[in-house]
TIDOMI-896541 format. One record per residue: y, x, z of N, C-alpha, C, O in turn; residue in one letter. Coordinates in steps of 0.2 Angstrom, whole numbers, plus 5000, padded with zeros to 4 digits. Atoms other than C-alpha are relative to their C-alpha. Example, Ala and Ser with C-alpha at 12.3 -4.5 7.8 and 13.67 -1.06 7.14 Angstrom:
BEGIN
499450045000497850625039500650045000500550095003A499449964999499550685036500549965003501149995004S
//
This chain:
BEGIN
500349984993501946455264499549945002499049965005X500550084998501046275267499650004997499149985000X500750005007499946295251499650055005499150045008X500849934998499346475258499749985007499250005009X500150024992499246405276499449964999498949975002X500650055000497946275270499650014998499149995000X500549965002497146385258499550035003498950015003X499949954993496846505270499249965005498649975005X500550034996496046375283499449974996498949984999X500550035004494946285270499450074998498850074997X500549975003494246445264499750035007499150045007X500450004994493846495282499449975003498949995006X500550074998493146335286499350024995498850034998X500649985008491746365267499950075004499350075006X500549954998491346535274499749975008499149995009X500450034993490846455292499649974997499150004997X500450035006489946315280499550084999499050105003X500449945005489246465270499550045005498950045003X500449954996488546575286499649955005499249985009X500050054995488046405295500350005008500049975012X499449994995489346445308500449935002500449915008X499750054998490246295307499849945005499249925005X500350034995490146175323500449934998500849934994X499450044999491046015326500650015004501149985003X499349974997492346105339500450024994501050014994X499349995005493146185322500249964996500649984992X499650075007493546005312500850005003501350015001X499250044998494945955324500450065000500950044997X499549965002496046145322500250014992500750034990X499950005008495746125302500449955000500949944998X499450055004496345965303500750015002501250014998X499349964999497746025314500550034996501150014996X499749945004498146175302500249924993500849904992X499650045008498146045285500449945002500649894998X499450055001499145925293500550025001501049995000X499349974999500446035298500350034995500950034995X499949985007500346115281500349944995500849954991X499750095005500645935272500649995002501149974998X499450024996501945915285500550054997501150034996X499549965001502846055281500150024992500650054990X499749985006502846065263500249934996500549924991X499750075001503145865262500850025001501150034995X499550005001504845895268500450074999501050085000X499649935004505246075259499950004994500450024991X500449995007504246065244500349954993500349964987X500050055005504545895237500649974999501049995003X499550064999505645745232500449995007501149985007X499750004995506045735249500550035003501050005005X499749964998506645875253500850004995501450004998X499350005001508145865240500149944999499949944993X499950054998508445685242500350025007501050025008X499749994995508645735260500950055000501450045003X499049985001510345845255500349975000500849985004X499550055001511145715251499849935008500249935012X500250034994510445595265499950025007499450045010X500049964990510745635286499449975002499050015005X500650024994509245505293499450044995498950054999X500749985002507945585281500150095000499650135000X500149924998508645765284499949995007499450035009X500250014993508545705303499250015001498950025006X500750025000506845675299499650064999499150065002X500249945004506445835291499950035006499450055009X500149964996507145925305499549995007499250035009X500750024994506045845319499550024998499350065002X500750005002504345865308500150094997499850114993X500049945001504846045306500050055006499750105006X499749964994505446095323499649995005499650045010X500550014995504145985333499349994997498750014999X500850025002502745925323499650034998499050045001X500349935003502246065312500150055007500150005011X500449984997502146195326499849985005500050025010X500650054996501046075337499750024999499350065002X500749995007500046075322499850065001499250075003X500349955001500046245319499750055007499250085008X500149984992499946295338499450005002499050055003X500750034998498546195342499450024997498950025000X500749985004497446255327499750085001499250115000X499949955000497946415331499950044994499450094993X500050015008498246435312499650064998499250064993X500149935004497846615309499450065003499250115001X500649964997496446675322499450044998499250095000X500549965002495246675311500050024992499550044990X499749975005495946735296499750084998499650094992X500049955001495546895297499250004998499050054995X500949995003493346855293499949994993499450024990X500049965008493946825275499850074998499450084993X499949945001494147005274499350045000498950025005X500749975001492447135270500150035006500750035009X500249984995491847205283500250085003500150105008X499849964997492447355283500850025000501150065004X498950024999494447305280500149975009500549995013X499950064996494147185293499950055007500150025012X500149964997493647335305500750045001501050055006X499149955000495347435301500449975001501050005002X499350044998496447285305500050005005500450005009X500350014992495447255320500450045004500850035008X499749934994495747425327500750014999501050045003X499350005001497547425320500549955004501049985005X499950044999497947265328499850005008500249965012X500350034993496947285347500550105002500850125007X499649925001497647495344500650025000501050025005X499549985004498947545333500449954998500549974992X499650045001500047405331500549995004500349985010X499850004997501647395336500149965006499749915005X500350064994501847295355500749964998501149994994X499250055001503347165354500250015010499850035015X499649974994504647185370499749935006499849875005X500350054992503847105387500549915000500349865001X499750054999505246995385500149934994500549884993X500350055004504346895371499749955002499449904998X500650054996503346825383500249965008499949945014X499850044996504446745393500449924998500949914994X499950075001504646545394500749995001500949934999X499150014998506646565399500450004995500849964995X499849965006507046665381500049914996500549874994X500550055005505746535371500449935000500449904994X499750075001506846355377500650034998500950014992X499549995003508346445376500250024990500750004988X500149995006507946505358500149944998500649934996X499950045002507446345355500649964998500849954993X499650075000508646215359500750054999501350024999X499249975005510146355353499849964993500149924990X499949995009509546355335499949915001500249884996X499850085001509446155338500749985002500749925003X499450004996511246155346500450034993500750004989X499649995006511746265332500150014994500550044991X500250055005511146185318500449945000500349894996X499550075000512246045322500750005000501149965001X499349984999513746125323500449984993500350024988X499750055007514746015309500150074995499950064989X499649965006515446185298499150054998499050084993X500749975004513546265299499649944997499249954992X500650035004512646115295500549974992500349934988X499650045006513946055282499950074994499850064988X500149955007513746245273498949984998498450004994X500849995000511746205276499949964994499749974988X499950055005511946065267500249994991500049944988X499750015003512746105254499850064995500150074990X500249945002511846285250499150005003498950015009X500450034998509846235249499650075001499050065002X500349964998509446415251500150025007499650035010X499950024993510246425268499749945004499649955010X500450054997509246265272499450035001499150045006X500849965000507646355268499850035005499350035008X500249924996507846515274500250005007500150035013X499549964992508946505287499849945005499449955009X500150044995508946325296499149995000498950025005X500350035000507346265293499350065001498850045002X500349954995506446435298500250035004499950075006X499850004993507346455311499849955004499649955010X500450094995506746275317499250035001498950035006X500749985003504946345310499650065007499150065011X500449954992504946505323500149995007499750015012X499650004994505946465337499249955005498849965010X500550024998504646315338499350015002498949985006X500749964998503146405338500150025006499849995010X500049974995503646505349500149965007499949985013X500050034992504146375363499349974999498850005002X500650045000502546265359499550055002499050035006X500749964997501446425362499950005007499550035010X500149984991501946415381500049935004500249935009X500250074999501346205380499449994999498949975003X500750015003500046195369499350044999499450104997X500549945001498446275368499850004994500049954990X500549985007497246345354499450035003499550095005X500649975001495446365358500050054998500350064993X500050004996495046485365500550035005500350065010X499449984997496746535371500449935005500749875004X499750074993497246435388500749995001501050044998X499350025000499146375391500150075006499950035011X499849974995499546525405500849995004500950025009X499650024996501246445409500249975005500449925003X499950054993501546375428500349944998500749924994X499850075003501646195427500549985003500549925002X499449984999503346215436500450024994500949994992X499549965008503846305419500049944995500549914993X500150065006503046175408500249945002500149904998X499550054998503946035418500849994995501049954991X499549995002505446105416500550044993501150054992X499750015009505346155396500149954997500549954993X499750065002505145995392500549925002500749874999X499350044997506445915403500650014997501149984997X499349955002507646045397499949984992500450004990X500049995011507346025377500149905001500449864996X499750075003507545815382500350005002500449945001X499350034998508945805391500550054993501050014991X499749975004509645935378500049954993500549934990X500250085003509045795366500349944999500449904994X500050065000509545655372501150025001501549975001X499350045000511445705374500250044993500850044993X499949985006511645795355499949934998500349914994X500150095005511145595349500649985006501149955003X499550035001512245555360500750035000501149995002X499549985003513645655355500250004994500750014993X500050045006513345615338500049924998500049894992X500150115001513345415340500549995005501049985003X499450034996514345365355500550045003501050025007X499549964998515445495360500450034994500850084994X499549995004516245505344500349954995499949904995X500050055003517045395333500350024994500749994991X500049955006517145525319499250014997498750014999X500949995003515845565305500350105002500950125002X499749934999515645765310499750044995500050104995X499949985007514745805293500049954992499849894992X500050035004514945765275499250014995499150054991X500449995002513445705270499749974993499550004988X500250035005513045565258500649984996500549994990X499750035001514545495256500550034994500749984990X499649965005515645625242499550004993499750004988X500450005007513945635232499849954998499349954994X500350095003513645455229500849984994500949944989X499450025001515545445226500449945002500849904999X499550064997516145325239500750015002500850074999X499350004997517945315246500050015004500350075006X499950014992517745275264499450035001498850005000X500549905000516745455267499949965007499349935008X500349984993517045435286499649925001499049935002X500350054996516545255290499250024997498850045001X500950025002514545265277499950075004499350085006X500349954998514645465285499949985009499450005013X500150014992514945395304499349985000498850005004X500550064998513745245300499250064999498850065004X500649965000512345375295499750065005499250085006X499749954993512745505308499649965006499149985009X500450044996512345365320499249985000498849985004X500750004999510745335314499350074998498750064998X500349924999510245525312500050005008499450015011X500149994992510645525332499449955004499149955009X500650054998509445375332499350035001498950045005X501049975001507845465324500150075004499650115005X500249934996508345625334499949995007499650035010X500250024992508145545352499249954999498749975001X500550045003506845405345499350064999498850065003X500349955005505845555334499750025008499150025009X500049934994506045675353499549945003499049955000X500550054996504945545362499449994997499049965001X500949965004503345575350499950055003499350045005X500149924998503345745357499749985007499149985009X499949984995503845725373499749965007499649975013X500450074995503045585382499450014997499050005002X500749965000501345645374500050075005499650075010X500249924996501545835381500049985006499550005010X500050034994502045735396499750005005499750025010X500550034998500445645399499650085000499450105006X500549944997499545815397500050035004499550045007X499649984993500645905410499849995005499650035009X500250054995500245765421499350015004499150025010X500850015001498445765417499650115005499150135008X500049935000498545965419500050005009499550015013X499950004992499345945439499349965002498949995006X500650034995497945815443499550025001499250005005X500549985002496745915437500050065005499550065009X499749944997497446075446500049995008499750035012X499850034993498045975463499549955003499549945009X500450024998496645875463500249905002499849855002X499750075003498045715463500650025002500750055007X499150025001499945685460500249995005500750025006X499850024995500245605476499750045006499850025012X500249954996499345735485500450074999500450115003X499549955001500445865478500650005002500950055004X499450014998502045765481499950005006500450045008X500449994992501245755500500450065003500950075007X499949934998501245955501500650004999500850035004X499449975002502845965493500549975006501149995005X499550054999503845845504499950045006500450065009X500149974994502845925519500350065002500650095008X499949895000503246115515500949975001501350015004X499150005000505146045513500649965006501249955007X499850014993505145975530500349925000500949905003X499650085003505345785523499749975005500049945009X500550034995503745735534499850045005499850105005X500149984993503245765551500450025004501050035002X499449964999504045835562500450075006501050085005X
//
């Protein structure tokens, strides 16, 4: 899926080249696209990826750059827009009108920001549920298929209501996007700590039976702990950038932050009197 996602943009990219189409606003979505491609076939495709079976901090690792990085990536480049100009000209007419036409609509309630965190941070909630991640673990087509696209879509789909892609604007109230990425780190910050300091049990079996240690629980706690490290650690790449954009987003909107907090404090009968 990664190879073809890169394919794909590079050959988009040579026919823009080829028509002299190409501008410098489309370098930064290709790079987008092949870096999310790399990212995502680095920890599925290669060494990593089965090393990681056996390893909790670089399966932790996996899951972050699966569930937040790649679709940024893919979000941002807006992977598949232009995809369709490969195609002759007259394919490329019948998809069109099949796609703005004739295609089926998805349910209203795909386009709601409420569904999108909750999707999210379940399938991260239930991904960690020690008897699912321990069969995930231990069954690398279950990892594939199941965990690690379900990280793959859920993600998309919440980042589509964060991130833009040229020429598609963010249409989510910045109330919403406040409170998506508050809600995915607080959701964040107490799974690391329910994995690190609120247990003093390992809650899967990860490294420790396939290396052929004894004392499973103490090397499975000790790694456990510092999975919970790169999952809270990892969450603050994401979410302290989106942040600043948020920020950047209100000031822009409001005209300034402390002129908003102003209104707000006013309308709620803090000031004046």
């Amino acid at each position: 899926m990664a190879l073809v996602v890169a394919l794909l943009c590079v050959a988009e990219t040579g026919q823009r080249w080829y028509r002299a189409t190409l501008r410098p606003r489309h370098l930064a979505p290709l790079l987008a696209a092949l870096t999310g491609s790399v990212l995502l076939y680095w920890v599925t495709g290669t060494s990593w990826a089965t090393s990681s079976m056996t390893n909790l901090v670089q399966h932790m690792i996996s899951h972050v750059v699966v569930m937040f990085l790649v679709p940024i990536a893919f979000v941002y480049s807006g992977v598949a827009r232009g995809w369709w100009t490969l195609l002759p000209v007259a394919q490329r007419r019948r998809l069109l009108r099949w796609w703005y036409v004739s295609r089926p609509r998805l349910p209203t309630w795909c386009g709601s920001p409420v569904l999108a965190v909750v999707a999210f941070n379940g399938a991260m909630v239930l991904a960690h549920i020690p008897a699912v991640f321990n069969y995930c673990m231990a069954h690398e087509w279950a990892m594939q298929w199941l965990m690690d696209m379900g990280f793959l879509v859920t993600g998309l789909w919440f980042f589509h209501f964060l991130v833009p892609s040229t020429p598609r604007r963010v249409r989510t109230s910045l109330r919403w996007q406040v409170l998506l990425v508050a809600i995915t780190v607080f959701e964040m910050l107490i799974l690391a700590m329910s994995m690190s300091i609120f247990t003093h049990v390992a809650w899967y079996e990860a490294g420790a039976v396939a290396m052929g240690m004894t004392d499973t629980q103490g090397f499975d706690l000790h790694h456990q702990q510092l999975a919970a490290g790169v999952l809270w650690i990892c969450g603050d790449l994401w979410a302290v950038p989106l942040a600043v954009v948020i920020v950047r987003r209100v000031i822009q909107k409001e005209g300034s932050l402390f002129g908003l907090l102003d209104r707000q404090l006013s309308v709620g009968g803090v000031t004046g009197g």
